[in-house]
C-alpha positions as YAML, in Angstrom:
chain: A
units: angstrom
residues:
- id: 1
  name: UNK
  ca: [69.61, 106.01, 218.96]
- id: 2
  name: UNK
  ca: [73.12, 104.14, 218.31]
- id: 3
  name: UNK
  ca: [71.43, 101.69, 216.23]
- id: 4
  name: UNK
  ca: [69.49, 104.21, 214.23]
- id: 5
  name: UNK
  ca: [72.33, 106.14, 213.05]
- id: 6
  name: UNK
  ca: [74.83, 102.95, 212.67]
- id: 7
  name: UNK
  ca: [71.61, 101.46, 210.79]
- id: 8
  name: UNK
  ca: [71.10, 104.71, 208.20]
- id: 9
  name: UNK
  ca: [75.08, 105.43, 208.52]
- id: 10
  name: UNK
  ca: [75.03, 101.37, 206.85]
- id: 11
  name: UNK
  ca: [72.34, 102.39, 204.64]
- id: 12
  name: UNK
  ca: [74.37, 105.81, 203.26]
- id: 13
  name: UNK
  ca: [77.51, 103.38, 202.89]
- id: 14
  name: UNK
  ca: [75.60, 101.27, 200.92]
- id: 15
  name: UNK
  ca: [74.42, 103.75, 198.70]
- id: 16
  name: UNK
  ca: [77.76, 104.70, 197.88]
- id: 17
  name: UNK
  ca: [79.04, 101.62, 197.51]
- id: 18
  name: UNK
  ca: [75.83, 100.75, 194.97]
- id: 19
  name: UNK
  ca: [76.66, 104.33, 193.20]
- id: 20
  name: UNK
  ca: [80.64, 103.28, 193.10]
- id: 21
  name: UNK
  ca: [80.22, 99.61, 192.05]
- id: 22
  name: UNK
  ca: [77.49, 101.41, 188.96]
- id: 23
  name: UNK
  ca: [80.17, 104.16, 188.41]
- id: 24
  name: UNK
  ca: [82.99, 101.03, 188.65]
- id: 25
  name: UNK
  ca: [80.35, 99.39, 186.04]
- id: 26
  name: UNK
  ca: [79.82, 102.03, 183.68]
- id: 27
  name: UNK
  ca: [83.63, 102.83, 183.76]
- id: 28
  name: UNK
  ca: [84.38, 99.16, 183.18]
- id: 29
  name: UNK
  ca: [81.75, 99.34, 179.79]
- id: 30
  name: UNK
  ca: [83.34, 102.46, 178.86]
- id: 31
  name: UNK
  ca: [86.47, 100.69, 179.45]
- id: 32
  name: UNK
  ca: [85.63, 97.78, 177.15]
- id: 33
  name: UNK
  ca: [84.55, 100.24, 174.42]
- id: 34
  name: UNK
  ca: [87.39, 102.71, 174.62]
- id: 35
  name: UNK
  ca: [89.83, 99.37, 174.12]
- id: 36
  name: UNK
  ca: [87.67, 98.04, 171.15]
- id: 37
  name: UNK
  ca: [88.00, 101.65, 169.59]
- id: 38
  name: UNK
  ca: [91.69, 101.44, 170.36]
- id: 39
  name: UNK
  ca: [91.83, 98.14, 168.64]
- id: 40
  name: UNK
  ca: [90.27, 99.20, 165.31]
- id: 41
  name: UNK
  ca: [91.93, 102.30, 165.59]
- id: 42
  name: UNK
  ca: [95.52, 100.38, 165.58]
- id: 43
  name: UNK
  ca: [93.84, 97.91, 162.92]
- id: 44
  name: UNK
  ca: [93.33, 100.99, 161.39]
- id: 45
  name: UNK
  ca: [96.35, 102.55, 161.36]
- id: 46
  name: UNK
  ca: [98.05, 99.28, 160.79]
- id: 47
  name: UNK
  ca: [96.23, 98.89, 157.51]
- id: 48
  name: UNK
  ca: [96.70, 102.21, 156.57]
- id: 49
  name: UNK
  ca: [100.79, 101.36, 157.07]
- id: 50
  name: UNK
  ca: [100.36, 98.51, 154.42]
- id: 51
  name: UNK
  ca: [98.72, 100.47, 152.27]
- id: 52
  name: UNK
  ca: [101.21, 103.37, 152.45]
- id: 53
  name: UNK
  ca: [103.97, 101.29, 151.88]
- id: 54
  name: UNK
  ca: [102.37, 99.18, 148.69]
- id: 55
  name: UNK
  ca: [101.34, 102.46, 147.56]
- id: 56
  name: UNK
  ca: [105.49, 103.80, 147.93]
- id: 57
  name: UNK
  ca: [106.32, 100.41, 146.47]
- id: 58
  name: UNK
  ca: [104.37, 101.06, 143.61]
- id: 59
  name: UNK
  ca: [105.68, 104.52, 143.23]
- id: 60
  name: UNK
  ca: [108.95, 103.45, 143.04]
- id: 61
  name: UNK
  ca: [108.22, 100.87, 140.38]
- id: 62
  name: UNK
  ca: [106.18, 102.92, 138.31]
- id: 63
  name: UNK
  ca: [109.21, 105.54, 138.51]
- id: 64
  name: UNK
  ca: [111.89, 102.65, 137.16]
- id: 65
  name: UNK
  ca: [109.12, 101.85, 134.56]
- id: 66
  name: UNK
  ca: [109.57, 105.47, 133.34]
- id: 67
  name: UNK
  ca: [113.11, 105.97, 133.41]
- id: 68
  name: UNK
  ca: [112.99, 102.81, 131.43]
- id: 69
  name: UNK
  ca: [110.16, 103.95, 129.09]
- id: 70
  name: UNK
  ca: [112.24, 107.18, 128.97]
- id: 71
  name: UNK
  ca: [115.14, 105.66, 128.03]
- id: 72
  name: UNK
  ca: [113.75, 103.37, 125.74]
- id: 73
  name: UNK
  ca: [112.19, 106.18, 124.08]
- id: 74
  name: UNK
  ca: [114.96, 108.08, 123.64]
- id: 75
  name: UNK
  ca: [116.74, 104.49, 121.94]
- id: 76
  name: UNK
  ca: [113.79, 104.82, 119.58]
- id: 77
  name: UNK
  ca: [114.18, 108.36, 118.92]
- id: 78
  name: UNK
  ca: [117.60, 107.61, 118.08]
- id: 79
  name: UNK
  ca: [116.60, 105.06, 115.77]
- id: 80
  name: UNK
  ca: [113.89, 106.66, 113.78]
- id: 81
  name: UNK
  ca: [116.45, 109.34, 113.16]
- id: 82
  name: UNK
  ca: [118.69, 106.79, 111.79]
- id: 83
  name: UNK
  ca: [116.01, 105.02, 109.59]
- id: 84
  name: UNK
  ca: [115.16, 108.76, 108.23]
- id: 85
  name: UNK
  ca: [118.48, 109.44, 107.29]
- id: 86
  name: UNK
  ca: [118.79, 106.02, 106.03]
- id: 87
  name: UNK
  ca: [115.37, 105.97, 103.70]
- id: 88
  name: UNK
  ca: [116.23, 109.52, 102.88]
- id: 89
  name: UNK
  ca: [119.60, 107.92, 101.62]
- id: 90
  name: UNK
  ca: [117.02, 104.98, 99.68]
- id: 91
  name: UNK
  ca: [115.00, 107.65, 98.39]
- id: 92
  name: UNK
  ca: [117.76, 109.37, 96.78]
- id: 93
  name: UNK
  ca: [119.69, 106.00, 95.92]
- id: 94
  name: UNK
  ca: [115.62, 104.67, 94.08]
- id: 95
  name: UNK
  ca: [115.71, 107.76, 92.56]
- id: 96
  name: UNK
  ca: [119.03, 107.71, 90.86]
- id: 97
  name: UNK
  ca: [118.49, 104.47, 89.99]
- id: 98
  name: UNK
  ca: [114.91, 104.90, 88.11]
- id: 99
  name: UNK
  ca: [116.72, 107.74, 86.41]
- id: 100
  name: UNK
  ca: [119.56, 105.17, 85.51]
- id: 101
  name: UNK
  ca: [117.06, 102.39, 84.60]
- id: 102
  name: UNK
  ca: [114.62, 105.03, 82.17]
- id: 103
  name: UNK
  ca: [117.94, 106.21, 80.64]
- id: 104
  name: UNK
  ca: [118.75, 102.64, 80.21]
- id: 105
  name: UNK
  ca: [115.61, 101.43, 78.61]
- id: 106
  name: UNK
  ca: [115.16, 104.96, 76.43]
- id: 107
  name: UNK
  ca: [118.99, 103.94, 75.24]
- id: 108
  name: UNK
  ca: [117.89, 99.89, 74.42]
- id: 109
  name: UNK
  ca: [114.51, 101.79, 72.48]
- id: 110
  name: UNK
  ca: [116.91, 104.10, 70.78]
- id: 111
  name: UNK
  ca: [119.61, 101.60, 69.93]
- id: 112
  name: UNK
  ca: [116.58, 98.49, 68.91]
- id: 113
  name: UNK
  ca: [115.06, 101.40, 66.45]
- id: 114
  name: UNK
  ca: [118.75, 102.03, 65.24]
- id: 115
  name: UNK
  ca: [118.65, 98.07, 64.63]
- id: 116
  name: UNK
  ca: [115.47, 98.27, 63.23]
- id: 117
  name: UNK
  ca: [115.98, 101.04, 60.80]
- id: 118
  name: UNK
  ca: [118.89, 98.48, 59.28]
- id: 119
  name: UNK
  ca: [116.94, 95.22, 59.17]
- id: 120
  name: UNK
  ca: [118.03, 94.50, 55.99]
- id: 121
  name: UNK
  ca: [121.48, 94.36, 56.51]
- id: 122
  name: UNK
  ca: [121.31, 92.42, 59.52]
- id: 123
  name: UNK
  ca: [124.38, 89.98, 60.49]
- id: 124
  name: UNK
  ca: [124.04, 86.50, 61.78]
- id: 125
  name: UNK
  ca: [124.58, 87.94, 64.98]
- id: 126
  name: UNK
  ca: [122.18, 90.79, 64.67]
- id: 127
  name: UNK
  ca: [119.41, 88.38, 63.36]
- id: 128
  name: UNK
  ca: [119.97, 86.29, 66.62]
- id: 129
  name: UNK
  ca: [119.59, 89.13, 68.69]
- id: 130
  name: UNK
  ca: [116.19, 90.12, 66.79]
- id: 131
  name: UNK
  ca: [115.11, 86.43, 67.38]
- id: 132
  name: UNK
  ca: [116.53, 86.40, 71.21]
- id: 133
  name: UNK
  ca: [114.33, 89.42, 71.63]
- id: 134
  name: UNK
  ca: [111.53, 89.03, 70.26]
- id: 135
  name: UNK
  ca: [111.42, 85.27, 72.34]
- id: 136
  name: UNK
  ca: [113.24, 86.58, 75.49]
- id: 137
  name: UNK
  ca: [115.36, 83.96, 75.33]
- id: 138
  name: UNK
  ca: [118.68, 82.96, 77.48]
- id: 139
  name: UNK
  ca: [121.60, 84.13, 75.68]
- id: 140
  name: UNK
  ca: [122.66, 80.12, 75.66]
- id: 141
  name: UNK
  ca: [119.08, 79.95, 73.01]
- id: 142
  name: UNK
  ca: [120.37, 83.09, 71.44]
- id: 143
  name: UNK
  ca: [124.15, 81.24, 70.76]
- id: 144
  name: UNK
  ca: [122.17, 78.29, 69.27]
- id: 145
  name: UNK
  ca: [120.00, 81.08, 67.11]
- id: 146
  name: UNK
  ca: [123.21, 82.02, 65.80]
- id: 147
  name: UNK
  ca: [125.26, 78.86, 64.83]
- id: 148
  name: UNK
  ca: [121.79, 78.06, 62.68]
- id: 149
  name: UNK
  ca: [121.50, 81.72, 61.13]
- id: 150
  name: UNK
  ca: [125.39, 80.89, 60.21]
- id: 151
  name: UNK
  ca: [124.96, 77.29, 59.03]
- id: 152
  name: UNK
  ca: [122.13, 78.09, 57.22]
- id: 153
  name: UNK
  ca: [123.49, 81.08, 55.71]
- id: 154
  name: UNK
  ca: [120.84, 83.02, 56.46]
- id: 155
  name: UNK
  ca: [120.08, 87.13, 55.91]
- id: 156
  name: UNK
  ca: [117.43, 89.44, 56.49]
- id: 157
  name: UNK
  ca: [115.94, 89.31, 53.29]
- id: 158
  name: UNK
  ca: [116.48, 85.57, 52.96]
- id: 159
  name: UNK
  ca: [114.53, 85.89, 56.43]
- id: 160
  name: UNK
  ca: [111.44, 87.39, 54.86]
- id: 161
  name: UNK
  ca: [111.41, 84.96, 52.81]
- id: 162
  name: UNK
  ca: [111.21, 82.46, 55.16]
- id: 163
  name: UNK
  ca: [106.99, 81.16, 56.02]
- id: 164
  name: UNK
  ca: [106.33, 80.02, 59.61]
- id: 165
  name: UNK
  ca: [106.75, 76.73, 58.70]
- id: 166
  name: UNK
  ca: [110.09, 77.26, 56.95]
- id: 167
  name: UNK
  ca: [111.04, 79.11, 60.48]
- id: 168
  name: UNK
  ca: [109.84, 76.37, 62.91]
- id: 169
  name: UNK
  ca: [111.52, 73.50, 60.75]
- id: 170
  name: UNK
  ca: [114.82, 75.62, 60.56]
- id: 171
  name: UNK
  ca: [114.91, 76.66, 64.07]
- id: 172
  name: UNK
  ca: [113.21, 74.46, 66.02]
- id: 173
  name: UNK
  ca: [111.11, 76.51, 68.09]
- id: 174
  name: UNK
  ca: [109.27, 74.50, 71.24]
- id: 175
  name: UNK
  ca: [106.07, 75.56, 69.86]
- id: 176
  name: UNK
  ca: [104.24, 76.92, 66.49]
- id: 177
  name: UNK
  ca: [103.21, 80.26, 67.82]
- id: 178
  name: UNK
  ca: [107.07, 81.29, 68.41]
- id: 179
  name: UNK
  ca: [107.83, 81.32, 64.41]
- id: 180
  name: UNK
  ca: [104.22, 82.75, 64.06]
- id: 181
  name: UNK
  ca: [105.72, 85.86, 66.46]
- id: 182
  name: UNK
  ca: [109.21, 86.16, 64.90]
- id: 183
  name: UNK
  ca: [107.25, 85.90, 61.27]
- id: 184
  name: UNK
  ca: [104.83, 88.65, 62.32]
- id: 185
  name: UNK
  ca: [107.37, 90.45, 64.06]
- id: 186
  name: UNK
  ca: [109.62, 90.79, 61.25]
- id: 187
  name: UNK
  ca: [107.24, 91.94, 58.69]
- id: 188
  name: UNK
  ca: [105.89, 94.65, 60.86]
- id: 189
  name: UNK
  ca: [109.51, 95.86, 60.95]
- id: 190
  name: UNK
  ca: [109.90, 95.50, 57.00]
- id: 191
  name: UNK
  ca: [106.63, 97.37, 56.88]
- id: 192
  name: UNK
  ca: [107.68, 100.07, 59.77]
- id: 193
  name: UNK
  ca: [111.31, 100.29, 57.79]
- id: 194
  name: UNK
  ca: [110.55, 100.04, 54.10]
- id: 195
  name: UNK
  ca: [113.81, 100.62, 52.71]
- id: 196
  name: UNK
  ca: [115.23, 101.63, 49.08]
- id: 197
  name: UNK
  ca: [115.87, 99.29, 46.43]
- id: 198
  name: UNK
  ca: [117.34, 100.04, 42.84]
- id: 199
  name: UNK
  ca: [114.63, 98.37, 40.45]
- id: 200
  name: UNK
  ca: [117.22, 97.31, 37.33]
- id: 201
  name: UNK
  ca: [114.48, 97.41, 34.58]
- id: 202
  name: UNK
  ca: [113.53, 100.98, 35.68]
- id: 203
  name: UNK
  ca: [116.68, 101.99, 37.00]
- id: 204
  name: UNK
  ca: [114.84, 104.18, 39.29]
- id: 205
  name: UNK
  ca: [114.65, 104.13, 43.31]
- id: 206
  name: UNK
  ca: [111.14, 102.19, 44.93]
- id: 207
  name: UNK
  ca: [110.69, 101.47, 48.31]
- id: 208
  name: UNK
  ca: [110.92, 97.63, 49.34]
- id: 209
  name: UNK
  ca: [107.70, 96.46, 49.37]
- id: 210
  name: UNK
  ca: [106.69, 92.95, 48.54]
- id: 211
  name: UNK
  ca: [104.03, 93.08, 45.28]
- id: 212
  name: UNK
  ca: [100.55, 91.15, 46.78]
- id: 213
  name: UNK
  ca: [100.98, 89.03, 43.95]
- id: 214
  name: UNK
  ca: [103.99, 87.53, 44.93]
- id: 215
  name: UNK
  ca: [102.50, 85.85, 48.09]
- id: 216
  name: UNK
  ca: [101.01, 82.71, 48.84]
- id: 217
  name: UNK
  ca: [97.45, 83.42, 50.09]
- id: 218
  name: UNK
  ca: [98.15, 79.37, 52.19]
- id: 219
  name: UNK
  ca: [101.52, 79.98, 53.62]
- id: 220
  name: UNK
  ca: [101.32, 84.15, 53.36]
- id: 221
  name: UNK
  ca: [105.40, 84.06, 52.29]
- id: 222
  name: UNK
  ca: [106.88, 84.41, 48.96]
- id: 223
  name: UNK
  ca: [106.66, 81.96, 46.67]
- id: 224
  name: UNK
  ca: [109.16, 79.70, 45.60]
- id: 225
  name: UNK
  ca: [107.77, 77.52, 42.69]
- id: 226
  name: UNK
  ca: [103.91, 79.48, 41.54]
- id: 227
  name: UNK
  ca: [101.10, 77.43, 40.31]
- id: 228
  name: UNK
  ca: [98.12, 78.22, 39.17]
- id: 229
  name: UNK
  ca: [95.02, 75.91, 40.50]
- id: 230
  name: UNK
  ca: [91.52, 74.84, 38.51]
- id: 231
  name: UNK
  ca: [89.95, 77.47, 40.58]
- id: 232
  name: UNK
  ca: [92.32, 80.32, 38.98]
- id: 233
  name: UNK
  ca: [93.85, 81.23, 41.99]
- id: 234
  name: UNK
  ca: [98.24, 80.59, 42.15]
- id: 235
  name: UNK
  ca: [99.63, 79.05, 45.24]
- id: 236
  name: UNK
  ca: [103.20, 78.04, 45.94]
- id: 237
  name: UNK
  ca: [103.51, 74.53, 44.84]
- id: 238
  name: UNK
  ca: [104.34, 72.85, 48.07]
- id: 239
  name: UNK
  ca: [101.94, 74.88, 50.28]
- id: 240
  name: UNK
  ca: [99.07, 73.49, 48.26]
- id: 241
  name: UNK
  ca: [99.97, 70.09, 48.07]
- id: 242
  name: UNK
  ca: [100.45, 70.17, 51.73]
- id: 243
  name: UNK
  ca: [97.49, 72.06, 52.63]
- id: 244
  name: UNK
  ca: [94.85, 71.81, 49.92]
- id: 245
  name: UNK
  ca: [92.37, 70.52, 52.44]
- id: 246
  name: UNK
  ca: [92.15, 73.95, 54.05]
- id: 247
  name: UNK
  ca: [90.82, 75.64, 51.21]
- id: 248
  name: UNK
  ca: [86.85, 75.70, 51.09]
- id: 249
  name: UNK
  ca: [85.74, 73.06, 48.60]
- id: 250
  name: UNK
  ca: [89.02, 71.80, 47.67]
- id: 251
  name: UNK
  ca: [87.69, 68.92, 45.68]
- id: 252
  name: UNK
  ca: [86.81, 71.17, 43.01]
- id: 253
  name: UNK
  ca: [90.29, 71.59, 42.43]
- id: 254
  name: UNK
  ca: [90.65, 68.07, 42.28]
- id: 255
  name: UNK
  ca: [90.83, 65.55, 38.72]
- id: 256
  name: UNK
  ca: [90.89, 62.11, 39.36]
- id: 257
  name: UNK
  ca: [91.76, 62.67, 43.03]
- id: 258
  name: UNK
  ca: [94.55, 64.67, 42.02]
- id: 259
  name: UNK
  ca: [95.31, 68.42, 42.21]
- id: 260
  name: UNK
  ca: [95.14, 70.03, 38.77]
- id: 261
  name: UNK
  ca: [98.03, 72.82, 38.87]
- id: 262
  name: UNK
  ca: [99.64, 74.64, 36.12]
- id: 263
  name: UNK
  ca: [103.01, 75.97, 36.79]
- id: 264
  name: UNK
  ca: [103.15, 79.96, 36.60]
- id: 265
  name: UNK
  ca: [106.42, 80.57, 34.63]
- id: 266
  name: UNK
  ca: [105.85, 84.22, 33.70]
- id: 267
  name: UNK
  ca: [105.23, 84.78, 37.48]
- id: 268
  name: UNK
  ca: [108.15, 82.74, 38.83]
- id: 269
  name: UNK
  ca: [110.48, 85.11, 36.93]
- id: 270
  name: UNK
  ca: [109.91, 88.03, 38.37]
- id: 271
  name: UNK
  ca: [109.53, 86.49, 41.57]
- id: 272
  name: UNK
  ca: [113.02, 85.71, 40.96]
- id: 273
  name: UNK
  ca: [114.23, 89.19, 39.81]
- id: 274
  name: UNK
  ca: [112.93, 90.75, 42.48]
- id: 275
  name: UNK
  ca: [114.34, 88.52, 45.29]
- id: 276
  name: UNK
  ca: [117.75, 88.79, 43.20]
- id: 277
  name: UNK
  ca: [117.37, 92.76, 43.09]
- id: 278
  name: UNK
  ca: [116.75, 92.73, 46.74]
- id: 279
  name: UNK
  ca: [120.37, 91.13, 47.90]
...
């Protein structure tokens, strides 16, 4: 009987000993798993830390940045102000100088139309001007203009009488087409201004207009010496001589290789008493 009951009282022992040591077992895994969860949990929260503190890091430069921005912006504010009160200044400064520089250029129209109006009393120093301006010259070219106006003894109407060629050898322009402009310029004037002449076989006033007759059809001035050619028609003698080749079948007016031309007498005076009633 002993050994029954110390045999099953081994056999209940060892029950409980199997149940602790699976309880001991279980607890153990649970163990193991509870530590593991720990683990991430502290990775976890020591992640989340990091995090926290970039993010506050962050914060705190992002909040410089905008007291910066802030101030920055109000450095800008104040200079935009500025440049508004300053191009509020330039727009008032442009303006009062475009008013200044139309008053300017309606007083140089007024005062070249005054000069205009008296072409032909022009001074040596008026003609220069006329020349300077109608060239755009320096005012050094305009000087020179002027000691050759004066050597030359030259005024307005002795001007007008004056071809391009007459022009370019007197004032030695750089090119041809600059006495072609002050020639053309000048007679547009004349014609713009005619002005009032006493006519001493009429004794009555006429306005000073040059008779067709009186002009060379080659060099489109006055003439100085008329002659009439075999084809009828009266040149100025040294314009034909010089450019009888630009006249359409000039040998017609040829003899023997030479030009035929009669001088025009009758024509030559009152050529003359017309530029001599014109001074």
């Amino acid at each position: 009987i002993d050994v029954k009951n110390a045999s099953k009282d081994f056999e209940e022992i060892s029950k409980k000993q199997k149940s602790i040591q699976q309880e001991m077992y279980e607890k153990y895994l649970e163990k193991i798993k509870l530590k593991k969860q720990i683990d991430e949990a502290i990775s976890n929260y020591t992640k989340c830390i990091e995090q926290y503190n970039n993010l506050c890091s962050k914060e705190r430069d992002i909040l410089i940045e905008k007291q910066q921005s802030e101030l920055k912006l109000i450095e800008i504010n104040k200079i935009n102000t500025l440049n508004n009160n300053v191009l509020k200044r330039f727009n008032d400064l442009n303006g009062k100088l475009r008013t200044l520089i139309e008053e300017n250029e309606k007083w140089k129209e007024n005062k070249w139309n005054e000069l205009e109006q008296k072409w032909s009393k022009w001074n040596s120093q008026e003609i220069a001007i006329f020349i300077g301006h109608t060239l755009e010259c320096q005012k050094s070219k305009l000087n020179q203009f002027h000691d050759i106006i004066k050597k030359n003894k030259i005024d307005a109407i002795s001007l007008l009488n004056l071809s391009k060629t007459d022009l370019m050898s007197i004032f030695n322009f750089e090119t041809f087409s600059q006495a072609c402009t002050i020639r053309d310029s000048f007679t547009e004037i004349c014609k713009k201004h005619p002005i009032d002449m006493i006519d001493s076989d009429k004794d009555v006033r006429r306005q000073y207009i040059i008779p067709k007759e009186f002009i060379c059809p080659l060099s489109k001035s006055i003439m100085k010496d008329p002659v009439i050619a075999s084809n009828g028609i009266t040149y100025d003698r040294s314009s034909i001589i010089n450019q009888y080749q630009n006249i359409p079948d000039y040998s017609s007016l040829m003899t023997n290789e030479k030009l035929e031309l009669f001088s025009d007498l009758s024509l030559k005076q009152k050529i003359e008493r017309f530029l001599k009633n014109s001074k």
